[in-house]
N, C-alpha and C positions, 0 to 999 in steps of 0.2 A: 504494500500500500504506500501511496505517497502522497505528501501533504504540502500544498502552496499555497500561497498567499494571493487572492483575488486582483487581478490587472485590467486594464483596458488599453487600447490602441488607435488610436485617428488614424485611418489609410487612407484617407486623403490627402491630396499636396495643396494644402490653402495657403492663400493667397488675401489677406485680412481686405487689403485696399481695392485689389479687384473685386472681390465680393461687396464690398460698398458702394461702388462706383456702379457696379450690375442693381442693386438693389434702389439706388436713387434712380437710373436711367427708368428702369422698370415703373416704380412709383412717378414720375414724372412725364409719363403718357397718357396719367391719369386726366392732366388737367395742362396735357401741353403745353409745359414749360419746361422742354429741354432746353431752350436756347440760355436759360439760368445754370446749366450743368459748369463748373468752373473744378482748375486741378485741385480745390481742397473744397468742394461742396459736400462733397459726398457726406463724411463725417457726422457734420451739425444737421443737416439733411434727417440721416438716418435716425439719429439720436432725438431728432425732434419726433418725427412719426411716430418713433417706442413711447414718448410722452403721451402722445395723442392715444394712442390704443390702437393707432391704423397698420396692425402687425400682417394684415393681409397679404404685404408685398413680400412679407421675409419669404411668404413657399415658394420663390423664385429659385432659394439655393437648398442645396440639402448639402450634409454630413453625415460621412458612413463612420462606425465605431466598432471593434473589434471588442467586446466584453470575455475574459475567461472569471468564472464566477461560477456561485455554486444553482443546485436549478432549483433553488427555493427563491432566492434573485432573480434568476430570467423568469418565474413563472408572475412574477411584478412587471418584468419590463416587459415582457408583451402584451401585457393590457394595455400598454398603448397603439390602440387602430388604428393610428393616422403613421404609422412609421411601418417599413418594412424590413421584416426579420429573417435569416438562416438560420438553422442551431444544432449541432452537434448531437447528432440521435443515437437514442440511447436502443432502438427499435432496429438498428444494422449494426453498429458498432462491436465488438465482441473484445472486451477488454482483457481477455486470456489469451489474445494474440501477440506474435511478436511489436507489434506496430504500436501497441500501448504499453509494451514493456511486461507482459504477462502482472497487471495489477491496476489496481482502479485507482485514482487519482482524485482526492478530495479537497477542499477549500478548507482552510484554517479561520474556524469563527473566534470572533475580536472575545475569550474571556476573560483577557486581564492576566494577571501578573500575582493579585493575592493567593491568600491560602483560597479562598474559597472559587475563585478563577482556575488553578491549578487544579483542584477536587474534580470540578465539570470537567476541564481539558483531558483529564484522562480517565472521566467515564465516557466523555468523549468518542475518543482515542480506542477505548476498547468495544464500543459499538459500530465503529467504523469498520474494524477488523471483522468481526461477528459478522457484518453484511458482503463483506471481502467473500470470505467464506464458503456463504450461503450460495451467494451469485456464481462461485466456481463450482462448487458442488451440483448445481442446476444445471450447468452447462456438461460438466460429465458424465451427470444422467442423461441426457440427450436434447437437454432442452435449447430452444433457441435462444438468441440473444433478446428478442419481443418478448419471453417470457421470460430469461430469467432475469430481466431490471427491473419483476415487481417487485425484488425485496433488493435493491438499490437505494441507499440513505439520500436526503435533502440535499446534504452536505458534499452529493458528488458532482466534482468538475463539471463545468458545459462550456462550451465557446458559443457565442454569439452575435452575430450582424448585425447591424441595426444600422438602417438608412432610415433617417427623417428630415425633413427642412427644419430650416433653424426657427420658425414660429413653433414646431412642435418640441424643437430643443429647450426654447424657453420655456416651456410647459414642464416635460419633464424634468428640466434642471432646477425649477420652482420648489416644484415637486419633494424630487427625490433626495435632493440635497439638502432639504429642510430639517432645521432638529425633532421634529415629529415620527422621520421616513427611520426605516430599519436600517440600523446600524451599517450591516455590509453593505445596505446600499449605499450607504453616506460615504461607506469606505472610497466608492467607486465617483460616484457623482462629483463630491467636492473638490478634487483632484482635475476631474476632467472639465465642471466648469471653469476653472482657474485657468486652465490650458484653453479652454473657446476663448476665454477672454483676453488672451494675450496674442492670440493669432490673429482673432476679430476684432478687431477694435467696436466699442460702442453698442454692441450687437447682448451683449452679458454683464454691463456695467452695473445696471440696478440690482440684479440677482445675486452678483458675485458679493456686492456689496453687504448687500440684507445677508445673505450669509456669512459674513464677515462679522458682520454685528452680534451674531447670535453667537457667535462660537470664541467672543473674546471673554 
């Protein structure tokens, strides 16, 4: 069995200024006034619309994101209908082959570092195994891989896609990053709006913000 730590990935190659510059042009057909387009409009442009509420033009761009995470996490992120998903099936996959390393591959949940952290970590730890197990044992007996991940824990590994435009990113990053949202998501979310907002200018400023605030 092996145990990582939750990541994500941006594979896209962004480009913060042309994505503003697309996103003014685009709003600005609204009420033709291109000929207002200048080399720094973009910016205060965009940033004024996100005031306004008029987020209709951000579906103009999307970003794709590479989640590895556990699938008690993606079974949250795909509740968002407006974004589109791949995800690492657990329905083909047969984790007793060489290609997974003959062993299943789980997410380490945030228990802390106390006594009583360490206690769950390795009741943990030892339920993990116990499902390890089980799932080879299934597959010995001749079971499929579709059957034997019904006794596969929350806690195991998934990769996932996730294409959405950046109005739905706002939503999510609202979302998931907030001190409300569960833990490993936050793990995930906080990190990543940080990183939107340093490639996109103006595009994440409120959100990263308000999240800043709650977590000083």
């Amino acid at each position: 069995m092996k145990i990582i730590k939750p990541s994500y990935e941006i594979i896209d190659n962004i480009d913060g200024q042309a994505i503003l510059k697309k996103i003014e042009y685009c709003a600005r057909v609204s009420h033709k006034s291109e000929d207002r387009i200048t080399e720094t409009s973009a910016a205060p442009f965009v940033k004024k619309i996100i005031e306004l509420g008029d987020e209709s033009v951000l579906e103009h761009v999307s970003v794709t994101v590479k989640f590895i995470c556990d699938r008690g996490v993606s079974h949250e992120l795909v509740r968002h209908r407006l974004a589109s998903f791949t995800q690492e099936s657990t329905r083909y996959c047969n984790y007793s082959k060489d290609g997974f390393g003959h062993e299943i591959t789980v997410i380490q949940p945030p228990f802390g570092t106390d006594i009583l952290g360490i206690a769950r970590a390795e009741a943990w730890r030892r339920e993990m195994k116990a499902a390890e197990k089980a799932y080879f044992q299934l597959l010995e007996a001749g079971a499929k891989p579709e059957e034997a991940r019904s006794v596969l824990p929350n806690s195991l590994k998934t990769e996932v896609i996730m294409t959405a435009n950046l109005r739905e990113w706002r939503h999510v990053l609202s979302l998931r990053a907030d001190r409300r949202a569960h833990p490993q998501m936050r793990e995930l979310m906080i990190p990543l709006l940080y990183e939107l907002q340093e490639k996109i200018p103006v595009v994440f400023d409120d959100i990263a913000e308000r999240i800043r605030e709650q977590n000083k």
